[in-house]
TIVO-987768 format. One record per residue: x negated, y, z negated of N, C-alpha, C in turn; residue number from 1; residue in one letter. Coordinates in nm, 4 decimals. Atoms other than C-alpha are relative to their C-alpha. Example, Ala and Ser with C-alpha at 12.3 -4.5 7.8 and 13.67 -1.06 7.14 Angstrom:
% TIVO-987768
+----------+----------+----------+----------+----------+----------+----------+----------+----------+-----+------+
|    neast |   nnorth |      nup |   caeast |  canorth |     caup |    ceast |   cnorth |      cup |  nr | rest |
+----------+----------+----------+----------+----------+----------+----------+----------+----------+-----+------+
|  -0.0890 |  -0.1190 |   0.0000 |  -1.2300 |  -0.4500 |  -0.7800 |  -0.0900 |   0.1200 |   0.0000 |   1 |    a |
|   0.0820 |  -0.1190 |   0.0060 |  -1.3670 |  -0.1060 |  -0.7140 |   0.0770 |   0.1090 |  -0.0730 |   2 |    s |
+----------+----------+----------+----------+----------+----------+----------+----------+----------+-----+------+
END
This chain:
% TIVO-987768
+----------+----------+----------+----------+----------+----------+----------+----------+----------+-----+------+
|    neast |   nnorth |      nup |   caeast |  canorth |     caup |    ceast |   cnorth |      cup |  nr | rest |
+----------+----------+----------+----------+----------+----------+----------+----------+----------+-----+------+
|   0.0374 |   0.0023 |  -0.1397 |   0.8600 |  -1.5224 |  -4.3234 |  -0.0219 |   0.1440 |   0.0442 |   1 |    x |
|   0.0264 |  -0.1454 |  -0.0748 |   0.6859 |  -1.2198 |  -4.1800 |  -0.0062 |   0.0272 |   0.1912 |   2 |    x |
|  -0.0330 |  -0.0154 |  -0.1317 |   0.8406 |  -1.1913 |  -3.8219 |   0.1382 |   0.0534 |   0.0216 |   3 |    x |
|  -0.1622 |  -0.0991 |  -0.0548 |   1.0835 |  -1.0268 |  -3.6115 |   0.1128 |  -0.0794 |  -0.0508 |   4 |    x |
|  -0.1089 |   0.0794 |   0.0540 |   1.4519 |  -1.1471 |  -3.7608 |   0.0883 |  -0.0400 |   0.1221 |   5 |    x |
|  -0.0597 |   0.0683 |  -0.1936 |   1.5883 |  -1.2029 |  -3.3763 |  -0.0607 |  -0.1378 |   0.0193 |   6 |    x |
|   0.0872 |   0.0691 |  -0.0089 |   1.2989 |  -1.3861 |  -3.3258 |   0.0171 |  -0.1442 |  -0.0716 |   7 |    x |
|   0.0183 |   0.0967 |   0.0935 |   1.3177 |  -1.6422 |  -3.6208 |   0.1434 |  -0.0434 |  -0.0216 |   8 |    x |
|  -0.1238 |   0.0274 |  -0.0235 |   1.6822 |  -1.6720 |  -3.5717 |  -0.0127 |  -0.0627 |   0.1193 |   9 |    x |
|   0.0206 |   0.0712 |  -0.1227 |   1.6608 |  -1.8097 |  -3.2448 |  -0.0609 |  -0.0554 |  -0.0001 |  10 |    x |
|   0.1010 |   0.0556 |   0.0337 |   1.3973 |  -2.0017 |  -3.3419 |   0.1207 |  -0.1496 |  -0.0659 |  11 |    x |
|  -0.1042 |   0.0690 |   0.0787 |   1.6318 |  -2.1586 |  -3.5984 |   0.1025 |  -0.0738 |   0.0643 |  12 |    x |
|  -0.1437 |   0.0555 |  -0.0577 |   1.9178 |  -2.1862 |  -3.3706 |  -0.0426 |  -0.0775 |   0.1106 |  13 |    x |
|   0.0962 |   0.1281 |  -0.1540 |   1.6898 |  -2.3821 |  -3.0660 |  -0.0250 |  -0.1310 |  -0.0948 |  14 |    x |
|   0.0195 |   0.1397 |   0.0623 |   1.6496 |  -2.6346 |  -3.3680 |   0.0598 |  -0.0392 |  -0.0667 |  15 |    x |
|  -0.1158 |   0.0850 |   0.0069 |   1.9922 |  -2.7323 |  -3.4034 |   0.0419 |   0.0338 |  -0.1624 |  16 |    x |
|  -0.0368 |  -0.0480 |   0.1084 |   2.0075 |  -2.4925 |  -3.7330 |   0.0988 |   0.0861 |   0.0298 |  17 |    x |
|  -0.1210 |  -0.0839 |  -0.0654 |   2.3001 |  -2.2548 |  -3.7834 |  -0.0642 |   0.0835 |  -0.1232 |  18 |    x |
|   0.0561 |  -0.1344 |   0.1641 |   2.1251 |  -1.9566 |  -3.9675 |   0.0977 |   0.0703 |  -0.0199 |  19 |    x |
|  -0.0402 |  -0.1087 |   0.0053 |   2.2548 |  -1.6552 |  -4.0900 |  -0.1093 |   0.1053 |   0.0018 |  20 |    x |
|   0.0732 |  -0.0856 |   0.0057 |   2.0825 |  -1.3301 |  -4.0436 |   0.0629 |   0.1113 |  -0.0629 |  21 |    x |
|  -0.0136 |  -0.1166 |   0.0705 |   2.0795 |  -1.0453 |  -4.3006 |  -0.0132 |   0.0950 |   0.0322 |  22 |    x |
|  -0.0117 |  -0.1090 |  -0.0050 |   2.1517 |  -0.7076 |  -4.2143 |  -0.0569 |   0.0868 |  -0.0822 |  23 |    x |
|   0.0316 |  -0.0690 |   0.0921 |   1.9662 |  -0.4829 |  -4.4046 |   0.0445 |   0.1636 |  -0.0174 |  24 |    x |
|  -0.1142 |  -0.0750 |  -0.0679 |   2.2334 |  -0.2761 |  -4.3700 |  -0.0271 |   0.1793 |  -0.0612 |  25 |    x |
|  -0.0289 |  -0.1326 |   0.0936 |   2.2887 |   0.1566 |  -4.4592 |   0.1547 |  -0.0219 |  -0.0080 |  26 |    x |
|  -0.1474 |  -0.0166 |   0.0543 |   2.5466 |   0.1966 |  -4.6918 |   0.0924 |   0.0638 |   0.0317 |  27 |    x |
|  -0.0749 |  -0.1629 |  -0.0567 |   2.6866 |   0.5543 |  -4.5639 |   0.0450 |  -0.0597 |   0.1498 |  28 |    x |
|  -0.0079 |  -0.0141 |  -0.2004 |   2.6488 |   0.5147 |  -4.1559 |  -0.0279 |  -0.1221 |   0.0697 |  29 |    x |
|   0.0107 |   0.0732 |  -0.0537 |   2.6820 |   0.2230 |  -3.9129 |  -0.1045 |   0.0051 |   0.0662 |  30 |    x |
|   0.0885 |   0.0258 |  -0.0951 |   2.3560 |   0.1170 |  -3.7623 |  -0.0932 |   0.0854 |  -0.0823 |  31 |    x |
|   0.0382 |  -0.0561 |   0.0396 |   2.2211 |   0.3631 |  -3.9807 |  -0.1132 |   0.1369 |   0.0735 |  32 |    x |
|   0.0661 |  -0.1153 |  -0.0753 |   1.9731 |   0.6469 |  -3.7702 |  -0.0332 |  -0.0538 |   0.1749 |  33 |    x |
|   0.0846 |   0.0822 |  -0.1330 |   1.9956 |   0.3942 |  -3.4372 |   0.0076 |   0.1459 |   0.1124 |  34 |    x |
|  -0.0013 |  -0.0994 |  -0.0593 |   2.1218 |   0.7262 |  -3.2696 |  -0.1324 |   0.0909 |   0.0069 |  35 |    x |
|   0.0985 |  -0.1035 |  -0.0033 |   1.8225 |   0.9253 |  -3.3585 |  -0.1355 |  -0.0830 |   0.0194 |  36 |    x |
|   0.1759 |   0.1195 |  -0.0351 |   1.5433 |   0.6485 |  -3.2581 |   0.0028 |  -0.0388 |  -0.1482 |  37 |    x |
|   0.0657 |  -0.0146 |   0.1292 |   1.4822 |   0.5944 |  -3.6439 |  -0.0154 |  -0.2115 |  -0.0090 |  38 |    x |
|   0.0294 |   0.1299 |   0.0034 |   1.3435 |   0.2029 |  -3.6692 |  -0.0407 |  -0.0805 |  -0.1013 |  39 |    x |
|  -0.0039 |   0.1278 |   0.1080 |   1.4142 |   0.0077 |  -3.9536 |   0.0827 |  -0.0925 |   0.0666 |  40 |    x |
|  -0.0806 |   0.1249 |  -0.0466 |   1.5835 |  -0.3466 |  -3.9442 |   0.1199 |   0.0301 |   0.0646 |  41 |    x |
|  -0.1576 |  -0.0599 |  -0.0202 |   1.9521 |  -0.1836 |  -3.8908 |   0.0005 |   0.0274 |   0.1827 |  42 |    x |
|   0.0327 |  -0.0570 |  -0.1671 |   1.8382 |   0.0149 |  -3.5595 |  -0.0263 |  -0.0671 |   0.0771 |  43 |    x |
|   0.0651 |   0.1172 |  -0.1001 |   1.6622 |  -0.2456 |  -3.4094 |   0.0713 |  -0.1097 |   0.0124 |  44 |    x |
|  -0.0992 |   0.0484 |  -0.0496 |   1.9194 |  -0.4717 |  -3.3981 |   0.1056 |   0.0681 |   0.0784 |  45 |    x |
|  -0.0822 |  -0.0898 |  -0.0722 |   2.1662 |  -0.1987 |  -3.2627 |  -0.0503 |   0.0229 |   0.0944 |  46 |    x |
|   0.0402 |  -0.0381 |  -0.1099 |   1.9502 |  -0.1151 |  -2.9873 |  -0.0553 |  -0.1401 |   0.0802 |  47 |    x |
|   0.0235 |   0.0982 |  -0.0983 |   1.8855 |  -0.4770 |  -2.9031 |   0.0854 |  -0.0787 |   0.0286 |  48 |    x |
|  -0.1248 |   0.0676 |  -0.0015 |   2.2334 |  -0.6250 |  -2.9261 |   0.1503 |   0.1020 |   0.0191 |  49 |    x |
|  -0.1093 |  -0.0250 |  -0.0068 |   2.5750 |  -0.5725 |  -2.8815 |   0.0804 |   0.0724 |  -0.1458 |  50 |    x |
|  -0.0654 |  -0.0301 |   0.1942 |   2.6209 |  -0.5512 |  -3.3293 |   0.0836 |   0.1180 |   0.0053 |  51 |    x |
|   0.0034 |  -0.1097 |   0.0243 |   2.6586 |  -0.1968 |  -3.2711 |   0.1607 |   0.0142 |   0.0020 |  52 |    x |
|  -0.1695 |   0.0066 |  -0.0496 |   3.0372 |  -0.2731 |  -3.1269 |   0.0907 |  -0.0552 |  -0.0979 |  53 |    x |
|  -0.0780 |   0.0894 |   0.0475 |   3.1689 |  -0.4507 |  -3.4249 |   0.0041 |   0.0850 |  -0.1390 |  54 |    x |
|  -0.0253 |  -0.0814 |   0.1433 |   3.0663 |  -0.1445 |  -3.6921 |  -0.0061 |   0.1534 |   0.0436 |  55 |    x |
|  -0.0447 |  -0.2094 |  -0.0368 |   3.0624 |   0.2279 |  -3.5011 |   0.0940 |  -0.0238 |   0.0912 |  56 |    x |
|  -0.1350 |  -0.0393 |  -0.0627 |   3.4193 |   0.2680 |  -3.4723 |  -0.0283 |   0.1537 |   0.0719 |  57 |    x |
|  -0.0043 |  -0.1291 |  -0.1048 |   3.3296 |   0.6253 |  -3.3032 |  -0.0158 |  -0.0549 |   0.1165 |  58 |    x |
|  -0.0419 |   0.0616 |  -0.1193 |   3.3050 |   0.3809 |  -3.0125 |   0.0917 |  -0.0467 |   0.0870 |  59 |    x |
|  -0.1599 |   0.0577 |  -0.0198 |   3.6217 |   0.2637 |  -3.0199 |   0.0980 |   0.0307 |   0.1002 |  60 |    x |
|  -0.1057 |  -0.1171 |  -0.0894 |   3.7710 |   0.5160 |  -2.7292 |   0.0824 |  -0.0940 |   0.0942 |  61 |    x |
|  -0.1136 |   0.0672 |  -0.1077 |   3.9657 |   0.2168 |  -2.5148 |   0.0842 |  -0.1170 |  -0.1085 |  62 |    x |
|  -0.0948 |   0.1168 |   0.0422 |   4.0463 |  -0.0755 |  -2.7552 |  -0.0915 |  -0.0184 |  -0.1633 |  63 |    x |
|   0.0701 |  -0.0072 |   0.1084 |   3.9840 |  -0.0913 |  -3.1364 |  -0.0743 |  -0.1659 |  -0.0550 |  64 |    x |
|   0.0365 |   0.1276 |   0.0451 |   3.7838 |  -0.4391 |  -3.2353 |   0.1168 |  -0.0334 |  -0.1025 |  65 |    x |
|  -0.0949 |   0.0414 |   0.1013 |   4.0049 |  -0.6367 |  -3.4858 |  -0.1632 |  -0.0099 |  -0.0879 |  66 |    x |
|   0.0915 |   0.0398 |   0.1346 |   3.7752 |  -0.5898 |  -3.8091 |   0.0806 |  -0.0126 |  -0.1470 |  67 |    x |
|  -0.0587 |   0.0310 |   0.1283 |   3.8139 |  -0.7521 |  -4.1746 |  -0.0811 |   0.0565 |  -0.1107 |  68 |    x |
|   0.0903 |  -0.0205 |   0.1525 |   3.7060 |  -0.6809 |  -4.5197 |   0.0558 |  -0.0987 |  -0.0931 |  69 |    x |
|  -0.0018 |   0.0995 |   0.1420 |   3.6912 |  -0.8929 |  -4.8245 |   0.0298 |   0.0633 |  -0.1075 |  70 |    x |
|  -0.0245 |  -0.0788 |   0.1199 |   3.8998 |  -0.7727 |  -5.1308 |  -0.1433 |  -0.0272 |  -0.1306 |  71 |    x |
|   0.0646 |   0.0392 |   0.1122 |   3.6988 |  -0.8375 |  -5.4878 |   0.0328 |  -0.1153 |  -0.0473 |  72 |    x |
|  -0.0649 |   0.0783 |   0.0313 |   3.9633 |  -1.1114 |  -5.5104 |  -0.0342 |  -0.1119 |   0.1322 |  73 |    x |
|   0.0065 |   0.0910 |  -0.0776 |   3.7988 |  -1.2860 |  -5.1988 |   0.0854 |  -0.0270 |   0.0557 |  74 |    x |
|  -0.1108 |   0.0082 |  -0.0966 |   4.1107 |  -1.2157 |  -4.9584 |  -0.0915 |   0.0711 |   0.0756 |  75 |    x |
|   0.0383 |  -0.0579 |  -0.1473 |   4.0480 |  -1.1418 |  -4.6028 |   0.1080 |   0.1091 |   0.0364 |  76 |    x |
|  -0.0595 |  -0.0978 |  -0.0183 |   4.2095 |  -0.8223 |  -4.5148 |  -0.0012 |   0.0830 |   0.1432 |  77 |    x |
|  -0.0183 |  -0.0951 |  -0.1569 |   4.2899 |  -0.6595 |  -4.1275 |  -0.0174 |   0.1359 |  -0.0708 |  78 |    x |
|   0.0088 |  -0.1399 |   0.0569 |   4.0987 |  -0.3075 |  -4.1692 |   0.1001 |   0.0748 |   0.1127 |  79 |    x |
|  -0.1062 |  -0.0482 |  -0.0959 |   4.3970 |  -0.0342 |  -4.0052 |  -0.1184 |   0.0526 |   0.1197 |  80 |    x |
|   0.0506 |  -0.1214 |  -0.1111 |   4.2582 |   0.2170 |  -3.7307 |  -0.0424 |   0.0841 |  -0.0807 |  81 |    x |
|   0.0254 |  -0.0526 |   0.0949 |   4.2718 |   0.4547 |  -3.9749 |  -0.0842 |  -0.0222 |  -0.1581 |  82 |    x |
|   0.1134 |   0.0277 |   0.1177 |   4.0174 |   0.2693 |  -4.2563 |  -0.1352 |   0.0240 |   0.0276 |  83 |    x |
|   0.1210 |   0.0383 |  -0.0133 |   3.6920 |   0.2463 |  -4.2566 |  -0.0761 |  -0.0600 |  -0.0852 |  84 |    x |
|   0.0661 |   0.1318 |   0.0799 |   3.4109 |  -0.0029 |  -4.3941 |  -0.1306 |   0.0439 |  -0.0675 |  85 |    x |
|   0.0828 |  -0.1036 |   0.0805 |   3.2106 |   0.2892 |  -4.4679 |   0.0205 |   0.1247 |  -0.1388 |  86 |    x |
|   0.0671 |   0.0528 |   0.0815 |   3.0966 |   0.4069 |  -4.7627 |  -0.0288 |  -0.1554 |  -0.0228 |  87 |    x |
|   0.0428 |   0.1042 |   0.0624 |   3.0071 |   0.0321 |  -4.8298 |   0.0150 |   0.0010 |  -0.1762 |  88 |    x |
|   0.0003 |   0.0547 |   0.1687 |   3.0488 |  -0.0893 |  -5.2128 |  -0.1467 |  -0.0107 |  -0.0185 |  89 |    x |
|   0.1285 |   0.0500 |   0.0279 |   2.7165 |  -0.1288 |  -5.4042 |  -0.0394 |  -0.1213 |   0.0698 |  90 |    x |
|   0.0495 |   0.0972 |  -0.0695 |   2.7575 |  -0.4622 |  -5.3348 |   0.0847 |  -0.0758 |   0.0277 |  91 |    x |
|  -0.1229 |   0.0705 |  -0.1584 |   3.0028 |  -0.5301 |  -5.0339 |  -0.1517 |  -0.0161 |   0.1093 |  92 |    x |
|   0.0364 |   0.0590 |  -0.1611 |   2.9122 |  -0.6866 |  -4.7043 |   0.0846 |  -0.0107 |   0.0729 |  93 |    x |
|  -0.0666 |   0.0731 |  -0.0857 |   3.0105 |  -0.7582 |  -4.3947 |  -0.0339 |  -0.0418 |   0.1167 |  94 |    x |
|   0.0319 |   0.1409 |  -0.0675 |   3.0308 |  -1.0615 |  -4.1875 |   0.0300 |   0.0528 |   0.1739 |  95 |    x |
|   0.0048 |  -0.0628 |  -0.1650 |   2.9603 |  -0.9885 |  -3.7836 |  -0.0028 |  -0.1322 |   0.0247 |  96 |    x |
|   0.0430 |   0.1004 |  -0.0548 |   2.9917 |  -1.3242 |  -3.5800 |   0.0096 |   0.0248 |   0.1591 |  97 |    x |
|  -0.0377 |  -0.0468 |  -0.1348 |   2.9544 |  -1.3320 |  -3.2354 |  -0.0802 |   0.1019 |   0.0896 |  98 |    x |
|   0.0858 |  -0.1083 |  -0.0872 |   2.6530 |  -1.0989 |  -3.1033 |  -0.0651 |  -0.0160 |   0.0707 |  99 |    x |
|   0.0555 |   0.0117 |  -0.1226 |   2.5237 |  -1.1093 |  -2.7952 |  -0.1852 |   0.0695 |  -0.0382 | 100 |    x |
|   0.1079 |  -0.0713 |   0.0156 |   2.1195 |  -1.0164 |  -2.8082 |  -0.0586 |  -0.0054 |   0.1434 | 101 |    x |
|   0.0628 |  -0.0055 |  -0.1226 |   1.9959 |  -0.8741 |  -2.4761 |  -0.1346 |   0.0701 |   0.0185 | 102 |    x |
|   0.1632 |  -0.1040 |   0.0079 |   1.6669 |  -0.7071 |  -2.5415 |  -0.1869 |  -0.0775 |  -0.0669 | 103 |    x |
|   0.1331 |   0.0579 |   0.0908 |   1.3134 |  -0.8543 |  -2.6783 |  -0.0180 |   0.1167 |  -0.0946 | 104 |    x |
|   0.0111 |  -0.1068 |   0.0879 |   1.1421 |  -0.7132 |  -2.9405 |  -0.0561 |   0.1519 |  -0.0010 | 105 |    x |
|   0.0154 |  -0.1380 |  -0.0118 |   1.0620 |  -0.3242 |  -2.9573 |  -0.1219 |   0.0305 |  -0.0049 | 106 |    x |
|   0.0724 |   0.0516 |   0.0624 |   0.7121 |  -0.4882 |  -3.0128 |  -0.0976 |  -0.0054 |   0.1417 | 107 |    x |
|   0.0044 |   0.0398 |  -0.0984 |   0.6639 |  -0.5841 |  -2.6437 |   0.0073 |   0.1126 |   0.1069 | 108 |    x |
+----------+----------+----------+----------+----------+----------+----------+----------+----------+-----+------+
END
């Protein structure tokens, strides 16, 4: 499917589907260049949703989100204050539920 991934998600979810949407995430930095305008998939969700609140802990200055990680052993794990989910593993993920999208596309 060659369309916006907001777009075709909501699409999905108006027809009583329960998608998931892939992050095409940076490994190093949350949101990856959304700070510096830079507009791949990553950014453009960060600047049109809420996502941004659930992976840049430098936001964190009143109340820290409760975030998890997934051992190798497929345990769910409370990350401290002090962890972080960055670097990323070759091939780790992680699961965001819950994002508000208040923006159309960057398109418009």
């Amino acid at each position: 499917v060659n369309n916006d991934c907001l777009l075709v998600y909501e699409k999905l979810a108006a027809d009583k589907s329960r998608p998931v949407l892939l992050n095409m995430a940076n490994a190093t930095t949350p949101g990856g260049g959304y700070r510096q305008g830079a507009g791949a998939q990553e950014e453009n969700l960060f600047r049109r949703s809420n996502y941004y609140l659930s992976l840049d802990a430098e936001l964190d200055d009143t109340k820290q989100p409760e975030r998890y990680w997934c051992t190798a052993k497929g345990e769910e794990q409370m990350l401290r204050a002090n962890e972080s989910m960055y670097p990323m593993d070759e091939f780790g993920a992680i699961y965001t539920s819950g994002i508000t999208v208040f923006r159309n596309t960057e398109d418009t």
